[in-house]
N, C-alpha and C positions, 0 to 999 in steps of 0.2 A: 362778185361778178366773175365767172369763167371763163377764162379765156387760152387760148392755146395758141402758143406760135409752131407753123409749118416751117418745118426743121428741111434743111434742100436735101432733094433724094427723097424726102416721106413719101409716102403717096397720101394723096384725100383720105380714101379709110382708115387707115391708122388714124391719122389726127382728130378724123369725125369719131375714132373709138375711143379719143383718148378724152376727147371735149364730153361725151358722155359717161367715162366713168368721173371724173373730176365736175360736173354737173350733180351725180348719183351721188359722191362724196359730199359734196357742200351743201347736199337735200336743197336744190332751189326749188325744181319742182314740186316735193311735200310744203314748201311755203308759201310756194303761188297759191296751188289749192285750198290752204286753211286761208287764206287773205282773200277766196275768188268769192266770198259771202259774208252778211254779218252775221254773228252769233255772240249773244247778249251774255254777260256776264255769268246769271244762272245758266242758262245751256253749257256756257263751259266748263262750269261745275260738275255739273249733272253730268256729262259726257267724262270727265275727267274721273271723276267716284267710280262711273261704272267699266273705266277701263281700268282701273286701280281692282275692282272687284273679282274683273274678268284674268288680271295676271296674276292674283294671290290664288286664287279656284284653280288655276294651271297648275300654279308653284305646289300647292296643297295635295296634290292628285299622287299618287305611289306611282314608281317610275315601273317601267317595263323591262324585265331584262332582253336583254341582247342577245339573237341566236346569231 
């Protein structure tokens, strides 16, 4: 759970920037959304293989040089 205490003198933006990078750090939001459905054990397989597929095909690729 994130929480932030308003430090005297903050103003609201800071503290609301700071509650969203400390949100952004603890991925709550990437965890609401994989909990906002159900998906069956093979689907998280099958989703899991093809993202495994998809990062080794990146990794495999010749890099670009740098101008």
């Amino acid at each position: 759970m994130a929480t932030v205490v308003v430090n005297q003198g903050e103003s609201i933006e800071s503290a609301l920037r700071r509650f969203k990078r400390k949100v952004m750090s603890e991925e709550i939001i990437k965890d609401a959304k994989k909990h906002a459905f159900f998906m069956s054990r093979g689907q998280k397989a099958k989703l899991k293989s093809a993202l495994a597929r998809k990062r080794n095909k990146r990794k495999s690729r010749p890099m670009r040089p740098r101008s």
